[in-house]
C-alpha positions as CSV (number, residue, x, y, z in Angstrom):
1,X,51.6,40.5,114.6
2,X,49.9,38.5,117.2
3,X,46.6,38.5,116.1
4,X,43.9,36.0,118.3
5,X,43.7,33.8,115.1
6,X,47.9,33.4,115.9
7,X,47.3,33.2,119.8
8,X,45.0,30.6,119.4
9,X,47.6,28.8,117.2
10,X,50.1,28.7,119.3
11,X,48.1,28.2,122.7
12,X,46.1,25.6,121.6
13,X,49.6,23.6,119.5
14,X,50.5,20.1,121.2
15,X,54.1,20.0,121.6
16,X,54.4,16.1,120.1
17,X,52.1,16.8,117.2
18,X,52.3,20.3,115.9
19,X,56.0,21.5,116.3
20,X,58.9,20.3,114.3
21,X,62.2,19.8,115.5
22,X,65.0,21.4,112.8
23,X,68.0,19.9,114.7
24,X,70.5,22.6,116.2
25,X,68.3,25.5,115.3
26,X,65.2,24.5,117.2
27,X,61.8,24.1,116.5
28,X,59.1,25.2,113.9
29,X,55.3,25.7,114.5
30,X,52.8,24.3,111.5
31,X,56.0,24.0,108.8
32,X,57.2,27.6,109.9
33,X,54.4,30.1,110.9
34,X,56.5,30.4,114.0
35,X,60.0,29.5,114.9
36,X,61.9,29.0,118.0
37,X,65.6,29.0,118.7
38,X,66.9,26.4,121.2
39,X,66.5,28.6,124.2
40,X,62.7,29.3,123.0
41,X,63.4,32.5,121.8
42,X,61.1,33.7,119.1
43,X,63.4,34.0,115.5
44,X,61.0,33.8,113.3
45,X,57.3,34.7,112.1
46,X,55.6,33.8,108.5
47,X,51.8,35.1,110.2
48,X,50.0,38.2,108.3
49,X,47.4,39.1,110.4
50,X,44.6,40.5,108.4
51,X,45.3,44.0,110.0
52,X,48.7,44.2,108.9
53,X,47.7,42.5,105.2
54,X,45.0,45.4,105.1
55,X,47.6,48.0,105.8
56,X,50.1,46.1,103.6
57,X,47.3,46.5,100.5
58,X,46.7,50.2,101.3
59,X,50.3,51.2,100.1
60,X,50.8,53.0,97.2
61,X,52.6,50.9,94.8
62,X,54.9,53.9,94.1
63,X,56.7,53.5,97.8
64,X,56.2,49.5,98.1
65,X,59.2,48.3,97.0
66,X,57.8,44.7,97.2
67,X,56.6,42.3,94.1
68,X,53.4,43.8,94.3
69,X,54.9,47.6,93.3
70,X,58.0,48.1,91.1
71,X,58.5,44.2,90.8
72,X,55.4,43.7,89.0
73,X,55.7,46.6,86.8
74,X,59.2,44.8,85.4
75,X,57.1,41.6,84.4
76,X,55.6,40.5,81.0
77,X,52.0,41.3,81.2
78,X,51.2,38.0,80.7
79,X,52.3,37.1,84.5
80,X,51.4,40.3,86.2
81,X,48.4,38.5,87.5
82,X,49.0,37.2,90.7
83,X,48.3,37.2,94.9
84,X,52.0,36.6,96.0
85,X,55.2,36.3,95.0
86,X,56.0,32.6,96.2
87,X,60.0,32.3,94.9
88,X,61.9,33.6,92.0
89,X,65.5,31.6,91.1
90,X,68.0,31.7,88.4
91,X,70.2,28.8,87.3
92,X,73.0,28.7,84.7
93,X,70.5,28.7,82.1
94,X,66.8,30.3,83.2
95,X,65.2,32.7,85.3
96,X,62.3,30.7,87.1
97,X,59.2,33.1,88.8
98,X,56.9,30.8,91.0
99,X,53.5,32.9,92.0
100,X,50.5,32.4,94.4
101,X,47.8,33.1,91.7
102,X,44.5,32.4,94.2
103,X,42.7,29.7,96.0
104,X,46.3,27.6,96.6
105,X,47.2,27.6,92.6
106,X,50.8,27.9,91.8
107,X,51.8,29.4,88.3
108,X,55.6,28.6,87.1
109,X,57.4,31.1,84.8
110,X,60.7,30.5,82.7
111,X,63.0,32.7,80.7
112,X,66.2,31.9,79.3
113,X,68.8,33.7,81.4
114,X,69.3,36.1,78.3
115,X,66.1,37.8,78.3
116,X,64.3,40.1,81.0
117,X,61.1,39.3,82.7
118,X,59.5,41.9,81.0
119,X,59.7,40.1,78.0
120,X,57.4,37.1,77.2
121,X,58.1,33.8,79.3
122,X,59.2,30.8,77.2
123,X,56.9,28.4,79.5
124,X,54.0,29.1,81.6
125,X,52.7,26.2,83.9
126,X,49.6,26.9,86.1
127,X,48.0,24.6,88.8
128,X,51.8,23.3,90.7
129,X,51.8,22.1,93.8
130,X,53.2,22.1,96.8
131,X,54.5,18.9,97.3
132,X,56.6,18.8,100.4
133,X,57.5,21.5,102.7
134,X,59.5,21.1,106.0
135,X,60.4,24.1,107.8
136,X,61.4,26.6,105.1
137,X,62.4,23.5,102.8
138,X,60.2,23.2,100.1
139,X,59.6,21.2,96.8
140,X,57.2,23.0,94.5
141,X,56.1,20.5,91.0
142,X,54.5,21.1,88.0
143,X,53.3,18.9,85.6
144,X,53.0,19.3,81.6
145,X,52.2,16.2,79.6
146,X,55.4,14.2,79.9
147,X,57.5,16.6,81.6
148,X,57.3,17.4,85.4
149,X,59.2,20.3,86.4
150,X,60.7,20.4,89.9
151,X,61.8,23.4,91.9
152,X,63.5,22.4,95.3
153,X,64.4,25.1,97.6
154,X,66.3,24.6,100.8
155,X,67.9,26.7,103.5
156,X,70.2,25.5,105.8
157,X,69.1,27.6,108.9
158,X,66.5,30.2,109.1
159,X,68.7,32.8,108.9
160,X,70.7,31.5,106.1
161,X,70.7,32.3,102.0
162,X,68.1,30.0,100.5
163,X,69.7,27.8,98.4
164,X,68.0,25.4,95.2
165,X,67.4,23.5,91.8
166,X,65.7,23.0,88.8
167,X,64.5,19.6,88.0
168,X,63.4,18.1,84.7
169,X,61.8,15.1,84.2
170,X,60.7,13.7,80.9
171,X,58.7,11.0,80.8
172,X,59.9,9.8,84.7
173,X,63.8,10.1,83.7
174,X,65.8,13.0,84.7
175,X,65.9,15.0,81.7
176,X,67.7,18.7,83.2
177,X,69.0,19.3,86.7
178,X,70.4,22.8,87.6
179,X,71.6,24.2,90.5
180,X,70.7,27.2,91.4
181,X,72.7,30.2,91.1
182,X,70.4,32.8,93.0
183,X,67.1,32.3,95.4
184,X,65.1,35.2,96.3
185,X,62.2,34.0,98.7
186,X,59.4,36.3,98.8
């Protein structure tokens, strides 16, 4: 895990510029790649070194029980091409499937909560962005002519369920607004 690309990270971090406080539950390196609990106890690491990514990529999909394996398999072949699961959450009325598709693009995926992700999305959006992020909050936008689509994704400690909503606006004015029922961060 602590490769000399993450050493270097966190030996050569300034204190006042490059570590967040997240109140009671203590402190976040570069929005999250590492987290500390108030007594500066390590809780948390989002790092891949390239080592473990390697080794991660050699599994057979058969054992990897991971989006890249048996979760890809269950999607419409129309969104099966993809780097990394980013977020998947379903609200009282759609299953939403955000993906890392290369180079920093974000593709958006809906289906109406009544059909599978194997069948054909209703709405594919490609080029989103990540518009703010704090910690392990994050706000992911997409854009289609009048309509900007809004996924907000919160968690109120790093240990907690992630927690979010769908937001709809057409033509600047809130048009849906969901919460979410069920977050699975990948």
């Amino acid at each position: 895990v602590f490769d000399q690309r993450l050493i270097n990270i966190i030996s050569r971090s300034n204190l006042h510029t490059d570590w967040d406080s997240i109140g009671w539950r203590g402190v976040i390196l570069d929005n999250g790649i590492v987290a500390l609990d108030p007594e500066g106890n390590i809780s948390e690491i989002n790092y891949h070194s390239p080592r473990e990514q390697a080794l991660i990529n050699k599994v057979s999909p058969r054992t990897l029980s991971s989006n890249v394996g048996k979760g890809r398999r269950a999607l419409h072949r129309s969104v099966t091409n993809f780097n990394q699961a980013v977020v998947e959450l379903t609200t009282p009325r759609f299953h939403i499937r955000v993906d890392d598709v290369g180079q920093g693009h974000l593709r958006y995926a809906s289906w109406p909560i009544n059909k599978s992700t194997s069948d054909a999305p209703d709405l594919i959006l490609n080029n989103g962005r990540l518009e703010q992020s704090s910690g392990r909050n994050q706000s992911f936008v997409f854009d289609n002519g009048n309509y900007s689509y809004r996924l907000n994704i919160n968690s109120v400690d790093l240990g907690a369920r992630a927690t979010g909503s769908l937001e709809v606006l057409k033509a600047g004015e809130f048009w849906i607004r969901e919460v979410a029922t069920k977050v699975i961060r990948r």
